[in-house]
N, C-alpha and C positions, 0 to 999 in steps of 0.2 A: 504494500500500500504506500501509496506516495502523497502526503495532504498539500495540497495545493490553496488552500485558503481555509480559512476559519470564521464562524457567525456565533453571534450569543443571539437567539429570538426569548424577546420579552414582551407577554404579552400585560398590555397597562390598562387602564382605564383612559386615559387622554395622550394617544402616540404624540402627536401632533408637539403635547407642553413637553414630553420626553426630548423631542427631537428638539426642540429649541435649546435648551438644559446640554446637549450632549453637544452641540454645534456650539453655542455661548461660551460654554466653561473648558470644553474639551477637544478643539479644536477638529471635532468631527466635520464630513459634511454630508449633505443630503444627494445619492446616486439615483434615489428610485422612488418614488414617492405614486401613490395609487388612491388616491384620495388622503384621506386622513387613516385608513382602517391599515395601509401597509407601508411602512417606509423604512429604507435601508437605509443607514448611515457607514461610513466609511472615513479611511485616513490615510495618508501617503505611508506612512510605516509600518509595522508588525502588529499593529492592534488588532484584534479580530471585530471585522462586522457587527454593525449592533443591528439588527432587526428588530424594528417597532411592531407588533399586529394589536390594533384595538382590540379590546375583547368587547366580548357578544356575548349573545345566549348560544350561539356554534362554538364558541372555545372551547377548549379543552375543560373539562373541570378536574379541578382541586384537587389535587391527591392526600386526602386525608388520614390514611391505613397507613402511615409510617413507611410506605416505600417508595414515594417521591421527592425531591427536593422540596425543602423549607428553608424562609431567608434566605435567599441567593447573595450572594456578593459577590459583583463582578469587578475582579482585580486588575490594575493595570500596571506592571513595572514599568519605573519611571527611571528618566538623571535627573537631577538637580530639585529633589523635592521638596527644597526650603526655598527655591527660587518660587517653584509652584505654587506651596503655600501662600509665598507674599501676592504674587498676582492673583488667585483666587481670592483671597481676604479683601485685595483692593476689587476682586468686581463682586465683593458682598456675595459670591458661592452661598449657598448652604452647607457651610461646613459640617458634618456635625459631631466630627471625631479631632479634636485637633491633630495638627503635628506631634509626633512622640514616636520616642524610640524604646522598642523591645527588649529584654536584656538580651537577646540572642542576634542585637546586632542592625536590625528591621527597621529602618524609617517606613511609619505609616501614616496616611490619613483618610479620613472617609467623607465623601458628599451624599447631600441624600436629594433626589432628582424629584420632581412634584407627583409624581405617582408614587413614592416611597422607596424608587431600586435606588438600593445603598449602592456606592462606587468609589474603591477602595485604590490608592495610590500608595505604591510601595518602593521603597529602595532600599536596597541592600548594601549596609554599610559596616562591613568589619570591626566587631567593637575592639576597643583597645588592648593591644595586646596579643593579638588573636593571630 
């Protein structure tokens, strides 16, 4: 098998406030848009595809029997994630995790988008010593 590209599909209540959110704060852009019900988002580097699909009453439903994904967080390794922080802070993001570092090394932070998907920025920084 050979993967030639990669997607996260999220289905939201409002694509449409997602795709502003990911295009605003995250330098995404919009490739494919089908009204409001489907929209791809994209980026010149290694991010994987974000798929918007509005949900319906055709959605998938809810895996509630413990063997589907709950709270998704979709991760994104970053460089320079104290630079991000400061320019996310200055466009007022929804931060909602601040900047902090793990003891095992892990700069992280988290936004949370107007439909609620968390979106976690990570960088991996040798703690001292190490």
């Amino acid at each position: 098998m050979n993967i030639t590209a990669s997607a996260v599909a999220l289905y939201v209540n409002d694509a449409a406030a997602s795709a502003k959110f990911f295009t605003a704060h995250l330098g995404f852009r919009e490739v494919v848009s089908l009204s409001e019900e489907y929209i791809c988002l994209s980026r010149d580097d290694e991010a994987a595809d974000i798929v918007l699909l509005q949900r319906s009453a055709e959605s998938p439903p809810e895996q509630t029997n413990g063997r589907g994904p709950t709270n998704v967080t979709v991760t994104f390794t970053v460089t320079a994630i104290a630079d991000e922080h400061a320019r996310l802070r200055q466009e007022n993001a929804p931060i909602t995790t601040p900047l902090r570092q793990k003891p095992w090394g892990e700069w992280t932070l988290q936004l949370t988008d107007p439909n609620g998907v968390v979106i976690e920025l990570v960088e991996w920084v040798p703690p001292a010593g190490a």
